[in-house]
C-alpha positions as CSV (number, residue, x, y, z in Angstrom):
1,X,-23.5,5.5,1.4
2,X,-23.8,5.3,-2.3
3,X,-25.0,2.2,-3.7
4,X,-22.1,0.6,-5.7
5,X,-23.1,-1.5,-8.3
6,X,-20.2,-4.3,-8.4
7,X,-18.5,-6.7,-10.9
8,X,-17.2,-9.9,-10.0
9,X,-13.3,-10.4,-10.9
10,X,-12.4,-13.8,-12.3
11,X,-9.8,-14.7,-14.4
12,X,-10.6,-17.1,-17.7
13,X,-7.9,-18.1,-19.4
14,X,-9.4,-17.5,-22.8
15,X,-9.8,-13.7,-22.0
16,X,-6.4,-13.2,-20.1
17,X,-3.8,-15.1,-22.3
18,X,-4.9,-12.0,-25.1
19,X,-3.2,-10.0,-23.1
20,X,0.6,-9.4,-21.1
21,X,0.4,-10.2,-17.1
22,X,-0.1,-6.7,-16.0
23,X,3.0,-5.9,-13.3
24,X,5.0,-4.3,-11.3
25,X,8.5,-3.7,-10.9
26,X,10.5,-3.9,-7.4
27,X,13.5,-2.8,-8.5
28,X,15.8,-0.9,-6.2
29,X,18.6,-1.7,-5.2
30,X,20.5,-1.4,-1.8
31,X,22.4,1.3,-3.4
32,X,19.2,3.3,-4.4
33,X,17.4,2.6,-1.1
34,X,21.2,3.3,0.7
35,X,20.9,7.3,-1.3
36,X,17.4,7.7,-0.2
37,X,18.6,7.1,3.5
38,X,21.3,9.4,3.1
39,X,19.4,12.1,1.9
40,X,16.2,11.8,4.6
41,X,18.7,10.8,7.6
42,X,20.7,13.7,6.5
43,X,17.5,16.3,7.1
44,X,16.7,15.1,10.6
45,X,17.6,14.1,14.0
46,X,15.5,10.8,14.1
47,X,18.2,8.7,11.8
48,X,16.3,5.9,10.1
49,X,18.6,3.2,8.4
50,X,17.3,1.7,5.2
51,X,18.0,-1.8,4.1
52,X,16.2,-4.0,1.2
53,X,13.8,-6.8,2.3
54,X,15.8,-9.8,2.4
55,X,13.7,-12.4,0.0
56,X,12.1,-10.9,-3.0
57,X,10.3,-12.9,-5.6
58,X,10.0,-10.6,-8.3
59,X,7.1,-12.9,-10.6
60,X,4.8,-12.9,-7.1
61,X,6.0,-9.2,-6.2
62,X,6.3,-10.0,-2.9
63,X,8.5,-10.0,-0.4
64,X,9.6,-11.6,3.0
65,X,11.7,-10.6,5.9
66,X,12.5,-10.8,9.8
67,X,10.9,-8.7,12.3
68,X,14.1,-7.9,14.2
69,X,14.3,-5.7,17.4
70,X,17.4,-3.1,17.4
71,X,18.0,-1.3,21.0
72,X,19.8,1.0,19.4
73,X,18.8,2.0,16.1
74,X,15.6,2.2,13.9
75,X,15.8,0.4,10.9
76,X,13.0,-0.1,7.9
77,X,13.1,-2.6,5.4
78,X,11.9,-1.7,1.6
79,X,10.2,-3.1,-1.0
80,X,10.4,-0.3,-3.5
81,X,11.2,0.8,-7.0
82,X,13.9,2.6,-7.9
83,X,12.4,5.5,-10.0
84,X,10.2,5.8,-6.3
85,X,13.8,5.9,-4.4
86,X,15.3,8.2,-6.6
87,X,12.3,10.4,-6.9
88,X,12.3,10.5,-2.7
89,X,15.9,10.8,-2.7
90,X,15.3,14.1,-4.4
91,X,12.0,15.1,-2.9
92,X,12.4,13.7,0.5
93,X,10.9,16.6,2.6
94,X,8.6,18.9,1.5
95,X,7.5,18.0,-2.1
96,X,6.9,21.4,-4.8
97,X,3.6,21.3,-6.2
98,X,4.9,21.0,-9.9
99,X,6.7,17.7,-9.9
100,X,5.3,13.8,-10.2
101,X,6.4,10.8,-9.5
102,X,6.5,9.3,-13.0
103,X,6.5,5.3,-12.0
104,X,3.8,2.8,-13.2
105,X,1.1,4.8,-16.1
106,X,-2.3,4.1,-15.4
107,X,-4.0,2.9,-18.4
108,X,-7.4,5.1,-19.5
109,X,-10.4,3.8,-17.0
110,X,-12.9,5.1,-14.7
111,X,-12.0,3.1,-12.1
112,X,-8.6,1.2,-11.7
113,X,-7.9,-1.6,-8.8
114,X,-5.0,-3.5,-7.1
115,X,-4.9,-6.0,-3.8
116,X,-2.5,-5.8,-1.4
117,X,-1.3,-9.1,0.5
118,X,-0.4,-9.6,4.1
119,X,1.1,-12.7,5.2
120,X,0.6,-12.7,8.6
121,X,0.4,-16.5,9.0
122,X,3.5,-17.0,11.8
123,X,2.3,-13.5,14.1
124,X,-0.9,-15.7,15.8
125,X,1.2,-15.9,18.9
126,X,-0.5,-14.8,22.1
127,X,1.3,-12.0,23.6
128,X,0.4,-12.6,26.8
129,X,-0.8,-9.4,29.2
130,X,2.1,-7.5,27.6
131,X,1.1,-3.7,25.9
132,X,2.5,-3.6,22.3
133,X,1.9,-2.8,18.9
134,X,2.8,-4.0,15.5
135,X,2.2,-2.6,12.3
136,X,3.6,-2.8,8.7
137,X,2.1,-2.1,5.1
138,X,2.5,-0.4,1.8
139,X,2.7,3.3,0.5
140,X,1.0,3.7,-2.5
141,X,1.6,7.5,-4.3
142,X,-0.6,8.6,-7.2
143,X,0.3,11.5,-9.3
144,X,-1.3,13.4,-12.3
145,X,-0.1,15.1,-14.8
146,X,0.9,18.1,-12.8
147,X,1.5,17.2,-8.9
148,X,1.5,14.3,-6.5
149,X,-2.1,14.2,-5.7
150,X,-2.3,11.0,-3.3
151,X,-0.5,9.2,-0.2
152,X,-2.3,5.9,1.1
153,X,-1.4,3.9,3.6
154,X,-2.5,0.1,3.6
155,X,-1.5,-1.0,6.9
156,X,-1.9,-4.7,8.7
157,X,-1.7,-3.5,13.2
158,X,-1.4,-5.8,15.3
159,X,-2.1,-4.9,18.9
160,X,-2.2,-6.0,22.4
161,X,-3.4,-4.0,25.7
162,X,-2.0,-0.8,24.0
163,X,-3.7,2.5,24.6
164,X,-5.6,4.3,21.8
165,X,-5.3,1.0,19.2
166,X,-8.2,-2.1,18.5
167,X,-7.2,-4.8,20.5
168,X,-6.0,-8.0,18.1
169,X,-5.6,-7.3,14.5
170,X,-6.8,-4.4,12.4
171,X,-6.3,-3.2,8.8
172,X,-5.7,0.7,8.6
173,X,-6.3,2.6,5.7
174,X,-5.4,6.0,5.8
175,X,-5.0,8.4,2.7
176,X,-4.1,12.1,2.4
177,X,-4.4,13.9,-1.1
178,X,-3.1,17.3,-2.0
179,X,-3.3,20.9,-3.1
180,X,-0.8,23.7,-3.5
181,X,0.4,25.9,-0.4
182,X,0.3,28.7,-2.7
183,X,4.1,29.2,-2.2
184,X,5.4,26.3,-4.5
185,X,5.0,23.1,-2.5
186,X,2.4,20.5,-1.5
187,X,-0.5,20.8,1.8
188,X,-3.0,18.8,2.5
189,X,-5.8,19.0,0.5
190,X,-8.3,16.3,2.7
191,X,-7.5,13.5,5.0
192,X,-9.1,10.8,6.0
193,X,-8.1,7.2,8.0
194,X,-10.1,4.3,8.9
195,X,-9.0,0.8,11.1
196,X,-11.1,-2.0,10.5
197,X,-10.8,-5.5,12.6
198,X,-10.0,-8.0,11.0
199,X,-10.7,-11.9,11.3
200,X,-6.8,-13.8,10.2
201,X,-8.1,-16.2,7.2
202,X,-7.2,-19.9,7.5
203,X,-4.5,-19.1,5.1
204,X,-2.9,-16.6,7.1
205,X,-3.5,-14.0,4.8
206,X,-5.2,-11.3,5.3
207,X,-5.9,-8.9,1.5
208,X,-7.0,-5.7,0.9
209,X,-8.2,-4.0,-2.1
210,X,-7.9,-0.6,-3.2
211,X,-10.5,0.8,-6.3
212,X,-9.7,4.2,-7.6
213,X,-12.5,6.5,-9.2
214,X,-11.0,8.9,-11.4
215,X,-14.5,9.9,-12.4
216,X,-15.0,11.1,-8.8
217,X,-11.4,11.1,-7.6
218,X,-12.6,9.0,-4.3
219,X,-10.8,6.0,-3.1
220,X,-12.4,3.1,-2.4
221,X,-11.4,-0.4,-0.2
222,X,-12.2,-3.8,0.7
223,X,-10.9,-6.1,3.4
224,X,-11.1,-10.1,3.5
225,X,-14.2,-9.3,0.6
226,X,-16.3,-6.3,2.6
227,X,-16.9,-3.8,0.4
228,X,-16.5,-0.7,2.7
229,X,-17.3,2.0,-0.1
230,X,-15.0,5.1,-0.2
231,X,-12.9,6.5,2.0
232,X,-13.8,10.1,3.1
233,X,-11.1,12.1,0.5
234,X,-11.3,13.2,-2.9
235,X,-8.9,14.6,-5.4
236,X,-8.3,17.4,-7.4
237,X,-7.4,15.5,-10.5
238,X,-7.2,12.0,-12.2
239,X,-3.9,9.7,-11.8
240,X,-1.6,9.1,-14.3
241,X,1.1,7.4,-12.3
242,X,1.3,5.3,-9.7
243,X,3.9,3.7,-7.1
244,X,3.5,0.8,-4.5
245,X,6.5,0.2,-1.6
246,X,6.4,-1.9,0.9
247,X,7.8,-1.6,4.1
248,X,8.2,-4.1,7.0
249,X,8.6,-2.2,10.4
250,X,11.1,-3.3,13.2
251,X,9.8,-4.2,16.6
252,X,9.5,-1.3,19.1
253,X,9.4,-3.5,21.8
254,X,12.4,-5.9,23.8
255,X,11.2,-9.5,24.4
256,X,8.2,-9.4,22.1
257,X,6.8,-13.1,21.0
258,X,6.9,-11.2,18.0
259,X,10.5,-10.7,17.4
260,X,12.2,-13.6,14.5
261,X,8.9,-14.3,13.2
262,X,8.5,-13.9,9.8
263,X,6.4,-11.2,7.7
264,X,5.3,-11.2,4.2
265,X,3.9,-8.3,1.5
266,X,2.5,-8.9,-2.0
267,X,0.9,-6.9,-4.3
268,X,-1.4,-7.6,-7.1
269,X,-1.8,-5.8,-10.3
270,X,-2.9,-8.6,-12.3
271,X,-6.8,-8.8,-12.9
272,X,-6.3,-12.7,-13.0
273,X,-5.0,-12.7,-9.8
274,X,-7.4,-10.4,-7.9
275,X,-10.7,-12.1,-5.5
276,X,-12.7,-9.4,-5.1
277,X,-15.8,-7.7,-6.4
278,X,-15.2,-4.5,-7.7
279,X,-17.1,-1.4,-9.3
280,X,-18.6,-2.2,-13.0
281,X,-16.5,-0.8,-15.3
282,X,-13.3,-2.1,-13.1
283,X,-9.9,-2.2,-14.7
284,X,-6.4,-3.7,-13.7
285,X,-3.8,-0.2,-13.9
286,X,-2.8,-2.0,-17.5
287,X,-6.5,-0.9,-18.7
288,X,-7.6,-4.5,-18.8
289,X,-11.2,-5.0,-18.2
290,X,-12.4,-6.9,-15.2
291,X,-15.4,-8.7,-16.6
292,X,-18.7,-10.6,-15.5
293,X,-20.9,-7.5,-14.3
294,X,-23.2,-7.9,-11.0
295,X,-26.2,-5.9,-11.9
296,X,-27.5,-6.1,-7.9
């Protein structure tokens, strides 16, 4: 693999209090979130119900729910923005080739970062000789100025004696970017997925950090502070735009351990709040510059 050369992120306070706490906005409502399940439940068989996570703390942007089991029904919980639920509400099969998802701007960089937080402090339960699997995560969607041109998926799995998954708990990654079909809407352009075990920090949390190239248009990540270089996709052109939602998943499975414990997401757009070493030239998606550069 390429040789990265990396910059440390740390947060002075004489450098960041120049500048506005660079965030992000989860802003929908039920009533957005409600529209959006309307609209996809109304184009299938498989009916998904939609609700909001439960506890949202807007200045952490992070959320906090249940894991619930339903016999009966399949239910998601969302941590989104509205201009991402309305934009799915209208787009919520197959996607033309000539729209974007105008959300959060990226400022101007070569490389933009964020982390992603899951708190997975109250799922260390043993689970016994039981088969199951749990997973939940975030979606993040990057558009340019012309199309959607990314879909990542920054998943925390846990999994027990179940067929086909890492036993214990794993971080997934998987991203698709995209090209036109030549008939007006979206295909994939390449796709690429990687699951990485993961040791649970003393804290409980487990963080992952995504660095986007736009000189290269490759996406890069790091879990618990391993650098893992770029995932194998690349895209056609830079971001302009870019959207985060969470979603906590139901339990698939009756009598799970795992069922009432308590699952948390955060994400951080805020260079002051980041831990990892990035890429020199590293920015936060405001376009402020992660400094102190690691020259080995």
């Amino acid at each position: 693999m390429k040789k990265i050369i990396l910059v440390t992120v740390m947060g002075f306070s004489g450098v960041s209090s120049a500048f506005a706490e660079c965030s992000y906005s989860f802003d929908a409502t039920l009533q957005d979130l409600k529209a959006y399940e309307a609209a996809v439940s109304g184009s299938t068989s498989n009916y998904r119900y939609i609700e909001k996570v439960a506890n949202v703390n807007s200045t952490n942007q992070a959320g906090y729910d249940l894991i619930n089991y339903y016999s009966n029904k399949n239910v998601d919980l969302y941590l989104a923005s509205k201009k991402y639920a309305q934009f799915k509400t209208l787009y919520h099969i197959n996607t033309p080739d000539n729209v974007v998802l105008i959300d959060k701007p990226i400022a101007t960089s070569n490389i933009f970062v964020q982390e992603f937080v899951f708190d997975v402090s109250n799922l260390q339960v043993n689970l016994g000789t039981t088969s199951q699997i749990y997973n939940y995560g975030f979606l993040v969607t990057g558009s340019s100025q012309s199309k959607i041109e990314l879909a990542l998926n920054v998943i925390f799995v846990k999994a027990n004696n179940y067929s086909s998954a890492i036993n214990g708990n794993s971080i997934t990654v998987l991203g698709v970017t995209n090209k036109s079909d030549g008939t007006g809407y979206l295909a994939p352009l390449s796709a690429a997925s990687t699951n990485i075990p993961v040791q649970i920090p003393a804290d409980g949390k487990v963080r992952v950090g995504i660095y986007v190239n736009q000189t290269s248009k490759q996406v890069g990540y790091i879990i618990n502070g391993t650098n893992y270089g770029y995932l194998n996709i690349v895209m056609e052109n830079k971001l302009s735009n870019i959207s985060f939602t969470g979603v906590i998943n139901q339990n698939p499975f009756a009598n799970s351990a795992l069922t009432g414990k308590t699952v948390g997401l955060q994400l951080v757009t805020d260079k002051s709040k980041m831990q990892f070493t990035y890429p020199t030239g590293a920015k936060d998606i405001c376009g402020v510059a992660i400094v102190n550069s690691k020259l080995n």
